[in-house]
NUBA-643306 format. One line per 8 residues: number of its first residue (from 1); their letters; for each residue x, y, z of C-alpha. Coordinates in Angstrom, 3 decimals. Each point is the difference from the previous one (the first is absolute). Example, Ala and Ser with C-alpha at 12.3 -4.5 7.8 and 13.67 -1.06 7.14 Angstrom:
1 = as = 12.300/-4.500/7.800; 1.370/3.440/-0.660
***
This chain:
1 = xxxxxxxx = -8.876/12.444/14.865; -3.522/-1.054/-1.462; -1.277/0.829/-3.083; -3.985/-0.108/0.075; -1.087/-0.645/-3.973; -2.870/-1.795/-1.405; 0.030/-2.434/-2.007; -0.033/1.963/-3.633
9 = xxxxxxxx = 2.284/1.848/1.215; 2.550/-2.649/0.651; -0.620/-1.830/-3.137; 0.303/4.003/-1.736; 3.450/0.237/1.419; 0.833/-3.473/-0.943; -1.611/1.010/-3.445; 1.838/2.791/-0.390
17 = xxxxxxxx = 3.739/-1.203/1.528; -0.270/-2.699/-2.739; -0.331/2.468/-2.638; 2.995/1.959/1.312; 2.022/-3.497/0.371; -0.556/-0.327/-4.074; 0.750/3.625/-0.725; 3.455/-0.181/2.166
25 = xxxxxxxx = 2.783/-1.047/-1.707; 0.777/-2.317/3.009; 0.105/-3.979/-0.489; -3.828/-1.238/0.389; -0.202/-2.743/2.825; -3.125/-3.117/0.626; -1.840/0.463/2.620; 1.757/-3.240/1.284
33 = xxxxxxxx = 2.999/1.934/-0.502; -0.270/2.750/1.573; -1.640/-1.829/3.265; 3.548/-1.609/0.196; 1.896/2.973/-0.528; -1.911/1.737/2.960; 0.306/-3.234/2.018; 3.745/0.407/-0.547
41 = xxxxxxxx = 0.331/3.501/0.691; -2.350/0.673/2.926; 0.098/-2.957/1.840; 2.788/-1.039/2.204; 2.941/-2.388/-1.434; 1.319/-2.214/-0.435; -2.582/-0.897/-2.961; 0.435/-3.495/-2.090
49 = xxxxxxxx = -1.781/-1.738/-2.696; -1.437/-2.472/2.354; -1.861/2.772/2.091; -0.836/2.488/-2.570; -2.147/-3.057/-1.407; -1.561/-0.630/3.047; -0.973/3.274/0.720; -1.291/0.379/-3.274
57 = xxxxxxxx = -1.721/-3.651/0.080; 1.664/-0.371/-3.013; 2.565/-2.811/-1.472; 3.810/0.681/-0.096; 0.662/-0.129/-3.452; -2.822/3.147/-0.085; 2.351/1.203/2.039; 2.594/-0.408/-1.943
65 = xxxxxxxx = -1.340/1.018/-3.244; -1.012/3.422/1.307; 3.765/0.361/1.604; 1.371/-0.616/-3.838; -1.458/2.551/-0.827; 0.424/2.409/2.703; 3.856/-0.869/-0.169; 0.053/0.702/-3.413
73 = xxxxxxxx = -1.126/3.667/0.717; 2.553/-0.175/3.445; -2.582/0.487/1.871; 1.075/-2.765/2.483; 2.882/-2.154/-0.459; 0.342/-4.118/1.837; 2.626/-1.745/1.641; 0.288/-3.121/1.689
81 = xxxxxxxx = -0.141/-0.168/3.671; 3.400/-1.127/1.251; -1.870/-1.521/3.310; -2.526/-2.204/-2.078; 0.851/-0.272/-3.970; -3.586/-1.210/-0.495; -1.266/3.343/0.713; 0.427/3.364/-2.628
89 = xxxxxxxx = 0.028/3.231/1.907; -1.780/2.794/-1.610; 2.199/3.172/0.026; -1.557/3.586/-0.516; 2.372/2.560/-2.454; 0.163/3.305/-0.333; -1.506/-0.025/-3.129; -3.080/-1.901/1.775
97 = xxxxxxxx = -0.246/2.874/2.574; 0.030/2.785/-1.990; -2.889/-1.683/-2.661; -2.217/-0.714/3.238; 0.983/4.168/1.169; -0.929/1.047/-3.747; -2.992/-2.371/0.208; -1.627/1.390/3.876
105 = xxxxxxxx = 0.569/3.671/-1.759; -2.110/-0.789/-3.082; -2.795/-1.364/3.040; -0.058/2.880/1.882; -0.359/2.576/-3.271; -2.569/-2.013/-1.233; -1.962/0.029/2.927; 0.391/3.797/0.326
113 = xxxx = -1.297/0.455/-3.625; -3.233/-2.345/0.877; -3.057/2.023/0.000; -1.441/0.327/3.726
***
């Protein structure tokens, strides 16, 4: 399904998500963060550090950093892979899903409550 917007619209909803984001009580993610998060979530697995950086064009230890801190919150959680220990697996949680759910819900009312 399209959306046709232009382009003050778009940056009205972005505007105005971002002011919701601050208001919520939820954990506030980077940009960079958040571009991983979806990576992990609505992309296909298996996901490692090794690809997330190169679909990002970013370095590993970005990579990592932003995984810190996303494990921290359990968000995603990392394990070895058993068939080659020089590769971390990236593993989505349930608390991961439900913050991405929470997050596409605070979307969607925010662009009903745009102005047309």
């Amino acid at each position: 399904m399209a959306v046709e917007m232009r382009p003050s619209q778009a940056l009205r909803l972005l505007h105005e998500f971002s002011l919701a984001q601050v208001h919520d009580d939820a954990p506030d993610l980077s940009t960079r963060q958040l571009a991983i998060l979806l990576c992990v979530y609505l992309e296909s697995p298996p996901h490692t550090v090794r690809g997330l950086a190169a679909r990002l064009g970013v370095t590993k230890p970005v990579i990592t950093r932003a995984l810190d801190t996303m494990g921290e919150l359990g968000f995603v959680s990392r394990r070895r892979d058993e068939a080659d220990k020089r590769n971390v697996i990236i593993q989505r949680t349930v608390e991961g899903a439900l913050y991405l759910e929470r997050l596409g819900d605070l979307v969607v009312a925010t662009a009903r409550n745009l102005p047309r």
